[in-house]
N, C-alpha and C positions, 0 to 999 in steps of 0.2 A: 667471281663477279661476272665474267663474260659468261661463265656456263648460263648463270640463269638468264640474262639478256639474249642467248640464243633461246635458250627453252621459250620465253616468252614469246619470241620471234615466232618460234614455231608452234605458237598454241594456235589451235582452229578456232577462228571464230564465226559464232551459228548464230549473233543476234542481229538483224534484216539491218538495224541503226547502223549498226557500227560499219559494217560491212558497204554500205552506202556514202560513208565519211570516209573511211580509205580508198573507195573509190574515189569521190572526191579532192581528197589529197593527193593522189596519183599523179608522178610529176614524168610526163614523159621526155628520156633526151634523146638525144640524137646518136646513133654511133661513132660519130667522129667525136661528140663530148663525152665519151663513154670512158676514158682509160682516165682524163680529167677527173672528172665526177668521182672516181677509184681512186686516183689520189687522192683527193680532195675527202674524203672518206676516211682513208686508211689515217690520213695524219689527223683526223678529228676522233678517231677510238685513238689514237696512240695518247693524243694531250687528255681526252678522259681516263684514260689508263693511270696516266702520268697524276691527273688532279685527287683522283680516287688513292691512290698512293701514300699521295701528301696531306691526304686528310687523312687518310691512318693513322700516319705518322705523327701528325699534328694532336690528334684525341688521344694517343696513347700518351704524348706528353702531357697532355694538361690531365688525363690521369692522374700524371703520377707528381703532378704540379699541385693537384687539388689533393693528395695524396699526404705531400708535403706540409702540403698547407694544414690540413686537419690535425699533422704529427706537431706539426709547431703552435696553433692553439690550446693543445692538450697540455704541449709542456707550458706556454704561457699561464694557463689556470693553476695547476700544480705548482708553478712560480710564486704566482697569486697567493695561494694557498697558504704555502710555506712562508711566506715577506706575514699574512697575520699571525700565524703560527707564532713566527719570530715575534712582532708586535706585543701578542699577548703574557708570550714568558718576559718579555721585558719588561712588561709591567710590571708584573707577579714581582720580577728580582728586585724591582724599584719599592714593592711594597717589603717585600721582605728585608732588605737593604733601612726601609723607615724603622721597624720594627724593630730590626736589628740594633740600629742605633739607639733607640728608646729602650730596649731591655739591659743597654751596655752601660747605659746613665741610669738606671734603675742601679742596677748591678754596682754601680761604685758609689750612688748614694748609700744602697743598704750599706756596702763594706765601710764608709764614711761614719754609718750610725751604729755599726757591727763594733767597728774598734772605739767608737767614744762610747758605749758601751763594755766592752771590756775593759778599758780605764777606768770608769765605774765602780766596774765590778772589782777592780786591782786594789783603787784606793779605798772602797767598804772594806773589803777583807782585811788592808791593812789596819781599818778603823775596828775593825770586828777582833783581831787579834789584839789589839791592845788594849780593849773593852775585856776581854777575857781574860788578860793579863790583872785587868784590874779589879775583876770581879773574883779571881781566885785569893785573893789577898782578904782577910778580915776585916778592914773598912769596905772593899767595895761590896761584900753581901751585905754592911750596914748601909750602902748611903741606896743601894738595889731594891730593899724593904723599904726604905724610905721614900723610894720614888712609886713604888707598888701604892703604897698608902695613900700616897698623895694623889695617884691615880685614881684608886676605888671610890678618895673623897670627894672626888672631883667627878666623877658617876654617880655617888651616891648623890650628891647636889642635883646635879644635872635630870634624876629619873625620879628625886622630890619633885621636880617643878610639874612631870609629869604626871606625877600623884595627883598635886593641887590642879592642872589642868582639865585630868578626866580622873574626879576620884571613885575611886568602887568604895560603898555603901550599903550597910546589910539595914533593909527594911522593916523596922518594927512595928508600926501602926499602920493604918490607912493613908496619912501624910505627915507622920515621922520618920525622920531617919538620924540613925547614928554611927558614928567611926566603927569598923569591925576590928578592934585593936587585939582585943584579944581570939577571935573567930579562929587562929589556927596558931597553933603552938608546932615547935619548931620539927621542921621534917627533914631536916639534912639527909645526906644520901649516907645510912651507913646508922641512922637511929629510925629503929621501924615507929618508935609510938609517936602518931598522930592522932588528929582529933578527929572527930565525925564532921566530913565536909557540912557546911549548912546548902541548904536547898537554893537549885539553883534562881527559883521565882523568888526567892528574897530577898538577893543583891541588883544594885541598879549601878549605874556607871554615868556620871552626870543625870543626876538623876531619874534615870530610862531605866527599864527592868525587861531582862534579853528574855522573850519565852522563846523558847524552841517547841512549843507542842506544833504549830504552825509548820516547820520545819517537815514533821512527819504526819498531819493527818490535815492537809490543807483540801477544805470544798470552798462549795459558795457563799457557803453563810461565814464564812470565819472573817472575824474583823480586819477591816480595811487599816483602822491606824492601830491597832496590834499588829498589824504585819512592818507599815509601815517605822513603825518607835520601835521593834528589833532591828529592821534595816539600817535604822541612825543608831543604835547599842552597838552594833555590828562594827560599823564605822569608825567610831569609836575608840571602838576595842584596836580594830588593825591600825589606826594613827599611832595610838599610843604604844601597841608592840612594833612596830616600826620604827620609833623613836628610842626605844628604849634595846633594838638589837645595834641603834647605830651607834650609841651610848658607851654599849660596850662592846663595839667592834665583833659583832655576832653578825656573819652571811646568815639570814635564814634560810633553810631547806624550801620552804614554797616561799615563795618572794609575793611580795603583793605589790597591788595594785591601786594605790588609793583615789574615792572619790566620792568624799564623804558614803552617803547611805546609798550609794552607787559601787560601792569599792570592788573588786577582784581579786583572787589569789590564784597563783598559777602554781601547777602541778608539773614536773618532767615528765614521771613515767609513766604519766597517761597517752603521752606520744609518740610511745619508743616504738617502733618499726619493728616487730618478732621478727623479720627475716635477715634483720640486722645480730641477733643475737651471737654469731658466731665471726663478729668484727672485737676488733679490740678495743677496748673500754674509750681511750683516748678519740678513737674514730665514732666511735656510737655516740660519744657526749657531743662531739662538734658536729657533725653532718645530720645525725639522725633523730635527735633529740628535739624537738620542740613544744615551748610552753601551750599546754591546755589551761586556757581560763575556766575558774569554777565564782561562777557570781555569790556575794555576800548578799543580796537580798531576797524574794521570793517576788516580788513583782513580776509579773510576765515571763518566773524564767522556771525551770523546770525542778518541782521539790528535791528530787535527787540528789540535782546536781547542787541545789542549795544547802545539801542536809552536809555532802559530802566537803563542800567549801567551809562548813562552820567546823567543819573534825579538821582540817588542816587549817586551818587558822590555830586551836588546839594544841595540835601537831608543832604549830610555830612555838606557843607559850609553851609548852613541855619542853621542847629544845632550850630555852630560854633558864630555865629554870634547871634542869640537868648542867648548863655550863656555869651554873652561879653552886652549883652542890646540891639541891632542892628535890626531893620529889615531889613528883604530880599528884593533883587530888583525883584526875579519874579522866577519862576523855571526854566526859556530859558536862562536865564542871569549869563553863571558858571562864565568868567572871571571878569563881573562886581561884582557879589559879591563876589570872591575871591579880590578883588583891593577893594572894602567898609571894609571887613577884614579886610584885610592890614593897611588900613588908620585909620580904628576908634584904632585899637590896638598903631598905633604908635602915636595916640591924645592926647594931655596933659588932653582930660578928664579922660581917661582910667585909670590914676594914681591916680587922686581924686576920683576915683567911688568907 
């Protein structure tokens, strides 16, 4: 510090100004004030000496004051930081803690409805063994047939009413018709002679007559209520084979959809996911599986898929018919083998079988 306060001392100064103000401040003393004036000097660098010192001294503390301070906001933040941190997992624990408890009272409901279920199941088996017990014995296969019988009579009633509700009618004139009583003689599964199905334009079903040519070569000119009076045939038909798989306790394979001459029949495995195919049966039916609808009329909807909706409806009465012993007249032929249906169900063999 003093070096450069000498060097400045000792700089020459060459501008006319300044040179003329130093003069001017030029304080002359006296020799006798002169050793004075030197003290008076010496102790005024020694206290700037001393103050320049203290301000060193002083800046290098608030240095490392300001120093401090900056280390102690950082950790403040970081404080900060970590008190949300904490915050947030305690939610989290709060939720999972709810959750917790809601899957623990899941958990002992199901085990609640697990074992009144196995009770169930304890006291059927007991009632199942003692059914077996009784059925091994020679009255219980009589009173077994007996309850069969009274069974089949009580279907066979019940799939009359649906005869007389929607009966099929083989058409012999312009506006006659007659019972097709004799129209098929007996097809059980296991005696090949059958009759020549009759044509399917000749049967009506409440008195409607199903064409399917509509089905397969629909334009513009084709008749509006021919399309229409198959839609309600159509209809129909799926009431009355819905009635009659509830009857006898038949799932059908495509399930329908009834609504009137609106009706639908849904398909599985037109939905089945190919990439699914290497999952296990159990996994593919529940996850991947979903019903495609195929419409029963032709209205607005695509012949295809209408052509393909009247073969699984078909598809339904064949099942139908297979579970009673019956073969099928053919897969063109709905009203005929809904009316062989009909007839073998209301047959005095259907009760002995």
């Amino acid at each position: 510090m003093e070096n450069r306060e000498q060097a400045r001392d000792k700089t020459l100064i060459t501008d006319p100004k300044k040179i003329n103000a130093a003069h001017e401040n030029v304080q002359l003393i006296e020799w006798e004030d002169f050793d004075n004036e030197l003290a008076r000097l010496w102790s005024l660098t020694s206290a700037l000496k001393e103050a320049n010192e203290k301000k060193q001294s002083l800046q290098e503390k608030l240095q490392s004051l300001i120093q401090v301070k900056n280390e102690s906001l950082n950790k403040l933040n970081e404080l900060e930081e970590m008190r949300e941190r904490l915050e947030a997992r305690k939610v989290v624990m709060a939720n999972m803690s709810t959750h917790c408890k809601v899957a623990t009272e899941d958990a002992k409901k199901q085990e609640e409805m697990l074992s009144t279920e196995v009770r169930s199941l304890l006291v059927a088996g007991t009632s199942l063994s003692e059914a077996n017990r009784l059925l091994t014995e020679e009255r219980g296969c009589v009173k077994l047939k007996n309850v069969q019988r009274k069974l089949r009579a009580r279907q066979q009633y019940m799939i009359s009413q649906v005869s007389l509700l929607y009966p099929v009618k083989i058409l012999v004139g312009p506006a006659q018709e007659q019972e097709l009583e004799s129209y098929s003689s007996s097809s059980r599964l296991g005696n090949p002679s059958a009759s020549k199905p009759v044509n399917q334009g000749s049967l009506t079903i409440l008195g409607l007559n199903l064409t399917l040519l509509p089905f397969t070569k629909m334009s513009f000119f084709t008749d509006k209520k021919e399309v229409q009076r198959s839609a309600t045939a159509l209809g129909y038909v799926a009431h009355a084979v819905s009635l009659i798989a509830s009857y006898l306790q038949v799932p059908l394979r495509y399930p329908l959809r009834l609504g009137g001459s609106r009706s639908y029949i849904n398909d599985h495995a037109s939905s089945i996911d190919p990439a699914s195919s290497d999952l296990s049966l159990d996994t593919t039916l529940s996850a991947n599986v979903k019903l495609a609808e195929f419409p029963l009329f032709l209205e607005g909807q695509d012949t295809t898929r209408a052509a393909y909706a009247v073969f699984l409806l078909n598809k339904d009465i064949e099942q139908l018919l297979n579970f009673i012993g019956v073969k099928s007249l053919g897969p063109r032929h709905v009203l005929a083998n809904l009316k062989e249906l009909l007839r073998s169900v209301q047959s005095s063999e259907y009760i002995d079988t």
